[in-house]
C-alpha positions as CSV (number, residue, x, y, z in Angstrom):
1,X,174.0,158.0,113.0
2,X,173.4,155.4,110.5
3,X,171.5,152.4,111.4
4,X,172.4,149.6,108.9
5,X,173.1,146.2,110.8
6,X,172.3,147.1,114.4
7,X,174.5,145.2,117.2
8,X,172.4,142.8,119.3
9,X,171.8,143.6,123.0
10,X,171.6,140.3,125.6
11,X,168.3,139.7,123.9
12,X,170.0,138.2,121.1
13,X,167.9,136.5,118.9
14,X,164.5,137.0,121.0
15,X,164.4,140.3,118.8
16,X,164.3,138.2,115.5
17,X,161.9,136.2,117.1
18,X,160.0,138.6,118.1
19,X,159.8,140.4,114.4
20,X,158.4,136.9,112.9
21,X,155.3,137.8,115.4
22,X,154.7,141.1,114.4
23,X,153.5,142.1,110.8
24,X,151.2,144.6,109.2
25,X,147.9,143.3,110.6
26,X,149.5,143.3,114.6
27,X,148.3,146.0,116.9
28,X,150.0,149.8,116.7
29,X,151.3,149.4,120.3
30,X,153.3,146.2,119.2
31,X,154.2,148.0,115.8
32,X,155.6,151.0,117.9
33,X,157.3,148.6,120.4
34,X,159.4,146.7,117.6
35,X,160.5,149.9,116.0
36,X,161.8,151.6,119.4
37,X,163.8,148.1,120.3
38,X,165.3,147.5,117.2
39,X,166.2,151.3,117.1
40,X,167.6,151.2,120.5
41,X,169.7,148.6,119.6
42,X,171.1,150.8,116.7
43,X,172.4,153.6,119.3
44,X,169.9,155.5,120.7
45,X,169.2,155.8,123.7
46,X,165.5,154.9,125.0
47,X,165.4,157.9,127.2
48,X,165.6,160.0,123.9
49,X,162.3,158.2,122.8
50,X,160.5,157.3,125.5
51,X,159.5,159.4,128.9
52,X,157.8,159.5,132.7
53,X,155.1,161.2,130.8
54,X,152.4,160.0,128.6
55,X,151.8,163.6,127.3
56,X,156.1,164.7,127.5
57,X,155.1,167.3,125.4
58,X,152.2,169.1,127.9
59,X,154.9,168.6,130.6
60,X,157.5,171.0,128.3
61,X,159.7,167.7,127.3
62,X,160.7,168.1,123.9
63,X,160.2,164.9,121.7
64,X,160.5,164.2,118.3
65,X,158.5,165.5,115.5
66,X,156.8,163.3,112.8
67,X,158.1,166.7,110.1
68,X,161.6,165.2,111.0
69,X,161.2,162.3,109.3
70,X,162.6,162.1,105.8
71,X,162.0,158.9,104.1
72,X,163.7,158.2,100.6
73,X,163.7,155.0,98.8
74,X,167.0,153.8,100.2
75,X,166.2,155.1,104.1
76,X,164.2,156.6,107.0
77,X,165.4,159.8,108.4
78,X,164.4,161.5,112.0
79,X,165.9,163.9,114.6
80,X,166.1,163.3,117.9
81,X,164.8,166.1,120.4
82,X,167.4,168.2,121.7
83,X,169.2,167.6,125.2
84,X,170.4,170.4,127.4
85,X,173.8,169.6,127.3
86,X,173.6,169.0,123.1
87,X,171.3,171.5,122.5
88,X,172.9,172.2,119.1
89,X,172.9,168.3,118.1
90,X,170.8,168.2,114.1
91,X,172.5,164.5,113.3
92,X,169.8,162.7,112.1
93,X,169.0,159.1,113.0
94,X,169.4,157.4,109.7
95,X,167.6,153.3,109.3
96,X,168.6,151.6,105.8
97,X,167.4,148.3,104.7
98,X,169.5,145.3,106.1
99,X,167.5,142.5,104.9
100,X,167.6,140.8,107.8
101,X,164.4,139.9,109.9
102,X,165.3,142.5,112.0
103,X,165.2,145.0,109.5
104,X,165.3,148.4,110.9
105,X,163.9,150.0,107.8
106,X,161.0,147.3,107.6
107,X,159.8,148.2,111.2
108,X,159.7,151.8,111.3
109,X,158.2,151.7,108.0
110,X,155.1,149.5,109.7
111,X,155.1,152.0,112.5
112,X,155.1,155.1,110.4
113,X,152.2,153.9,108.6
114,X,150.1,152.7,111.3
115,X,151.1,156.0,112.9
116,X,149.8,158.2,110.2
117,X,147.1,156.5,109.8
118,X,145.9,156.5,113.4
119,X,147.1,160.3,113.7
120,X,147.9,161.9,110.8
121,X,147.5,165.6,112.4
122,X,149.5,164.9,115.2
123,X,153.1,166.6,115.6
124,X,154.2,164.3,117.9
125,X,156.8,161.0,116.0
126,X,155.9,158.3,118.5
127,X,152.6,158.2,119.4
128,X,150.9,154.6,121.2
129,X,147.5,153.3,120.2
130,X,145.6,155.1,122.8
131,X,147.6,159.0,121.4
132,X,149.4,159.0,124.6
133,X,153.5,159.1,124.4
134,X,155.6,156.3,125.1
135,X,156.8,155.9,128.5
136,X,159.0,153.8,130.6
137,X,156.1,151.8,132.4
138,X,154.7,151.0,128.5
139,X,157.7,150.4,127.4
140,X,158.8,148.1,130.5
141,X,155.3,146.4,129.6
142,X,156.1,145.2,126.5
143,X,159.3,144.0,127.5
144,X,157.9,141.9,130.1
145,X,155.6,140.5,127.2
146,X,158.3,139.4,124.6
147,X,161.5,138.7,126.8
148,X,162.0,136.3,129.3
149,X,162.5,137.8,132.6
150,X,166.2,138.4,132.7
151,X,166.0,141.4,129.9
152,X,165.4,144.5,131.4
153,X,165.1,148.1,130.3
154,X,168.5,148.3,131.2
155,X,169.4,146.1,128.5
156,X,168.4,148.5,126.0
157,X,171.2,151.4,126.3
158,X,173.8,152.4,124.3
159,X,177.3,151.0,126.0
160,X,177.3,148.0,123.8
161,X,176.1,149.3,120.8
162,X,178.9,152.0,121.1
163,X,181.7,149.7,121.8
164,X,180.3,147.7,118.4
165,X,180.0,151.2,116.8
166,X,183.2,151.9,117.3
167,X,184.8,148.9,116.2
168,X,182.9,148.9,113.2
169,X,185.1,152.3,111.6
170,X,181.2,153.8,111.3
171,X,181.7,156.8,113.3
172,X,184.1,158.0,115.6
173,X,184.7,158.7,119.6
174,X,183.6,162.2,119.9
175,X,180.5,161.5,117.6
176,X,180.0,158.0,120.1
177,X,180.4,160.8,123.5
178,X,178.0,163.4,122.1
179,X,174.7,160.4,121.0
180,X,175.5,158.7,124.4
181,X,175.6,161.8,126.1
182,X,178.8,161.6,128.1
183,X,181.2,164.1,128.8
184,X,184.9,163.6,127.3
185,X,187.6,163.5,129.7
């Protein structure tokens, strides 16, 4: 999937505001936060990212690997970790340069550095401050901290972003059923 000018969920602008407040010298935690909402705005799902366990991968969840991500001069590459029902999936997750101040290139480029150089022998792709994975609760945290309190984790699925998707010409519906993980009819 290619990432290039990612729909806005309800948050609407909050996420633009919320880029003017993060830069280079904020936190990891925050860094990691703005690249998984502006990335889950794109089309993919937060449950592909984040989990009910800060170490998924002691728990046997597979999560993605920081080897997956290709980064050129044009874009950022990863892989999402498998799902049982798309166990064969190998699309990458592809975030060009937009421009925009919710440049989707700009933030995972501040997260991969502060990632790398927090844990550069770590396998795991999203890692928070303390080495722990990302999880719901930590992801609903920071939520709470930058949205007013009608945005919810709810608010950061795919159905609107694949309805946009769609309409765009970028991809079509089989390729829309297989990333949001629902069955044809």
């Amino acid at each position: 999937m290619d990432i290039q000018t990612p729909p806005r969920i309800g948050a609407g602008d909050r996420i633009t505001s919320i880029c003017t407040q993060i830069s280079g010298a904020s936190p990891h935690d925050e860094k990691l936060f703005l690249a998984l909402a502006i990335i889950s705005r794109g089309f993919v799902h937060i449950s592909d990212i984040v989990s009910d366990f800060p170490s998924a991968q002691h728990h046997g969840l597979a999560v993605s690997l920081r080897e997956s991500v290709v980064i050129t001069s044009e874009a950022i590459s990863f892989l999402l970790p498998p799902h049982d029902d798309d166990a064969h999936r190998v699309e990458p997750i592809v975030l060009r340069e937009t421009g925009d101040v919710d440049d989707p290139l700009r933030a995972m480029t501040q997260y991969l550095t502060s990632r790398d150089n927090s844990f550069p022998l770590r396998k795991e792709l999203w890692l928070c401050e303390n080495g722990t994975s990302p999880t719901y609760p930590w992801f609903q945290h920071y939520i709470r901290r930058f949205f007013p309190p009608v945005i919810t984790l709810h608010r950061f699925r795919v159905g609107g972003a694949a309805t946009r998707t769609l309409a765009s010409g970028r991809t079509s519906a089989k390729w829309v059923e297989n990333m949001g993980h629902w069955p044809s009819d």
